[in-house]
C-alpha positions as CSV (number, residue, x, y, z in Angstrom):
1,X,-19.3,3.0,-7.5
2,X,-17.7,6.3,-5.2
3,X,-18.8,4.4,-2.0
4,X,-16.3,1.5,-2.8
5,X,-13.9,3.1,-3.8
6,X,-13.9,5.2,-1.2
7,X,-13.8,2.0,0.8
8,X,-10.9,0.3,-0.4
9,X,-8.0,3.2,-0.2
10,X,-8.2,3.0,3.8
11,X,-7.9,-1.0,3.2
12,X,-5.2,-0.7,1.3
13,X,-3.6,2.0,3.8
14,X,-4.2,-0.6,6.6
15,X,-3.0,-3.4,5.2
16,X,-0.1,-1.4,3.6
17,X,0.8,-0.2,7.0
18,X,1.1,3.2,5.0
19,X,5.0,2.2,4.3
20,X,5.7,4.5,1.3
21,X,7.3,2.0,-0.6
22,X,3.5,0.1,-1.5
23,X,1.9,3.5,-1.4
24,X,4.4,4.7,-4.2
25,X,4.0,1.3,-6.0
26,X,0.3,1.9,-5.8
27,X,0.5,5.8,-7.1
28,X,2.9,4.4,-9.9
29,X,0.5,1.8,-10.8
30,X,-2.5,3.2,-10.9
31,X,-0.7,6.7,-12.4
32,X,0.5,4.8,-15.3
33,X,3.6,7.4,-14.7
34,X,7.1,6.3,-13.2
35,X,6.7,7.7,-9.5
36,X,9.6,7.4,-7.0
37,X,9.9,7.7,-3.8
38,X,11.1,10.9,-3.5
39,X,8.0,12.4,-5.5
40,X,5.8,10.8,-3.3
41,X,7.9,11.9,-0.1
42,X,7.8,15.5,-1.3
43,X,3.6,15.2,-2.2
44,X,3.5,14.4,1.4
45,X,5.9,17.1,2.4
46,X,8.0,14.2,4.2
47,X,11.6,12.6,4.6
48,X,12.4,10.7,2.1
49,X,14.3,8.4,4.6
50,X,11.2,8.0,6.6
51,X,9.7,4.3,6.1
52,X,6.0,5.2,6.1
53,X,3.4,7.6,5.8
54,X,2.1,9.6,8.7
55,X,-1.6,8.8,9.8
56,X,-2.3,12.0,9.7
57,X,-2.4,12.4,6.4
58,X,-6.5,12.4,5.2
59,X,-7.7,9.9,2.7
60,X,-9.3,12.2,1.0
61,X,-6.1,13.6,-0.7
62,X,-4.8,10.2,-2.1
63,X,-8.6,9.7,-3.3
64,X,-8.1,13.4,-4.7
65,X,-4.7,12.7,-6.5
66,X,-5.9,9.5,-7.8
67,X,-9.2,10.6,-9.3
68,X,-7.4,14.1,-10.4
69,X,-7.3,12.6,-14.3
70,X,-11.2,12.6,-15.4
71,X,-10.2,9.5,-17.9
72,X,-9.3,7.5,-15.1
73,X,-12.5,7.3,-12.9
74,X,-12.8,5.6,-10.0
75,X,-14.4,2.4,-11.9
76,X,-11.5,1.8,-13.5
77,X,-9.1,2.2,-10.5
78,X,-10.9,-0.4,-8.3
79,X,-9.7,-3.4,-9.9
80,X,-5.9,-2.7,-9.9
81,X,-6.1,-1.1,-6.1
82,X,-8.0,-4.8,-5.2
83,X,-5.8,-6.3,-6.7
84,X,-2.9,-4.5,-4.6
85,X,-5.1,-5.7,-1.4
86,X,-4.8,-9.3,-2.4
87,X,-1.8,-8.9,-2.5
88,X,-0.7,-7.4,0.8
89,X,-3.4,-9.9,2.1
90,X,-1.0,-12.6,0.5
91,X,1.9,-11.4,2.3
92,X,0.0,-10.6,5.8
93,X,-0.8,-14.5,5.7
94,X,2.6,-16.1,4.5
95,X,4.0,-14.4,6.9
96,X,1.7,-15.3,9.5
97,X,1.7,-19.2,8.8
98,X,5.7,-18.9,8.5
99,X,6.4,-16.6,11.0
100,X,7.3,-19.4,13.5
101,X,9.3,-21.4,11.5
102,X,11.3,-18.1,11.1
103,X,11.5,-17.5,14.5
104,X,12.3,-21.1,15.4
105,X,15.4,-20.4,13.4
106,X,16.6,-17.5,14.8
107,X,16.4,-18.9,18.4
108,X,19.3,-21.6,16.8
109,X,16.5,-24.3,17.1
110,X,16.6,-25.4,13.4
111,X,13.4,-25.8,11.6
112,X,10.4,-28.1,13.2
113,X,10.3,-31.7,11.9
């Protein structure tokens, strides 16, 4: 069950573009405990201001801070973090089918017919 696990937090960091706002959403989530921005801005010794993680921050220590609480085990963190990729994947593809129309109307074209 470690291997996937281990497999989806980079997904999620992907698809979340590592902007702090889904990472804290995620850490409050899965935490069960109100986390702000600010606490996770100061876990990652960062700005709060600033509008994502840096890459160089390791996996590993998201993985380590998630699986810190031996009642919450990685089995049970799986479904909520899938379900956080399903949701990013959502948005990656609405925006993607719509992103033209948008675009369309910021040129001062008006929407296609």
């Amino acid at each position: 069950m470690l291997p996937t696990f281990l497999n989806t937090i980079p997904i999620y960091l992907q698809l979340s573009q590592r902007r702090i706002e889904d990472v804290t959403g995620l850490l409050n989530e899965l935490s069960g405990t109100p986390i702000t921005i600010e606490m996770t801005s100061k876990w990652r010794d960062i700005e709060p201001l600033d509008r994502e993680i840096p890459h160089v921050v390791p996996t590993e220590d998201l993985i380590k801070c998630l699986t810190e609480d031996q009642e919450d085990g990685p089995a049970m963190l799986i479904p909520m973090i899938k379900l956080h990729i399903a949701r990013l994947k959502k948005a990656h593809l609405l925006r993607s089918a719509t992103s033209s129309i948008f675009q369309l109307n910021l040129n001062g074209k008006g929407a296609p017919t």
